[in-house]
C-alpha positions in Angstrom: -8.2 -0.5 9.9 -5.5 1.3 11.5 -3.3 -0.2 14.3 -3.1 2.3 17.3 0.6 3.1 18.5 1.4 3.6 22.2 4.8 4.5 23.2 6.7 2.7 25.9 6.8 3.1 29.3 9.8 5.1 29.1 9.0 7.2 26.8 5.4 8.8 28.7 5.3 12.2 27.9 3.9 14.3 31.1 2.8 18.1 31.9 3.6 19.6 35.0 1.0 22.3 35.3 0.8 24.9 37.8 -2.0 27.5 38.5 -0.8 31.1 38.2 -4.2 33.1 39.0 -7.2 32.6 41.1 -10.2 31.9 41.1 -12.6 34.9 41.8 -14.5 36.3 38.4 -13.7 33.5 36.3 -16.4 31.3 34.9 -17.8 28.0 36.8 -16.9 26.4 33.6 -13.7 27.0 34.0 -13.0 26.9 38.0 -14.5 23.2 37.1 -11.8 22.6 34.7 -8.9 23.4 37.1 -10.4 21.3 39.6 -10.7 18.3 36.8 -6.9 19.1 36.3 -6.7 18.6 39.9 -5.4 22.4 40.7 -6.7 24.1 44.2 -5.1 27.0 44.8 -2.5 30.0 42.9 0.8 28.6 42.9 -0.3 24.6 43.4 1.2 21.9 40.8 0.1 19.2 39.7 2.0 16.4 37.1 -0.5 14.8 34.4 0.2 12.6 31.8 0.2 14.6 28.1 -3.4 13.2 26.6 -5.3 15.5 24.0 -8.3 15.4 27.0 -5.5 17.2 29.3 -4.2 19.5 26.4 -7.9 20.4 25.5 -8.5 21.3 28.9 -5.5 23.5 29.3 -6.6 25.2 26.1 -9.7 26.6 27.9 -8.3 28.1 31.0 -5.1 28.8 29.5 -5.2 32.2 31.0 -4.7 30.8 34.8 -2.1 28.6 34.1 1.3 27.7 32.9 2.7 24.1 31.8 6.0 23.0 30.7 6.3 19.3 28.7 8.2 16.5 30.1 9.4 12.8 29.1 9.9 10.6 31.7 12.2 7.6 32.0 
């Protein structure tokens, strides 16, 4: 069986993720996804931790939204 890894405390990789485009016309899938990534409005930003749930999620709206990586530490 394989031993899962986990990086240190220092080393947490994170996404700050802001919302570039509203809301109108888009699907309620999707308007549910922003609000899953915590994202309210155009322009608001949020800071999550770099998970493949989060990057799935960003996938499917990637359209209203823009992310840059980060390490903190």
């Amino acid at each position: 069986m394989a031993t899962k890894t986990t990086k240190s405390d220092d080393e947490t990789r994170t996404l700050r993720i802001r919302q570039v485009r509203g809301t109108p016309g888009v699907r309620r899938e999707h308007r549910e996804v922003l609000r899953g990534l915590g994202l309210r409005r155009p322009n608001h930003e949020v800071v999550r931790q770099d998970t493949p749930a989060v990057r799935g999620m960003l996938r499917k709206v990637a359209y209203l939204v823009e992310f840059t990586e980060s390490s903190e530490g």
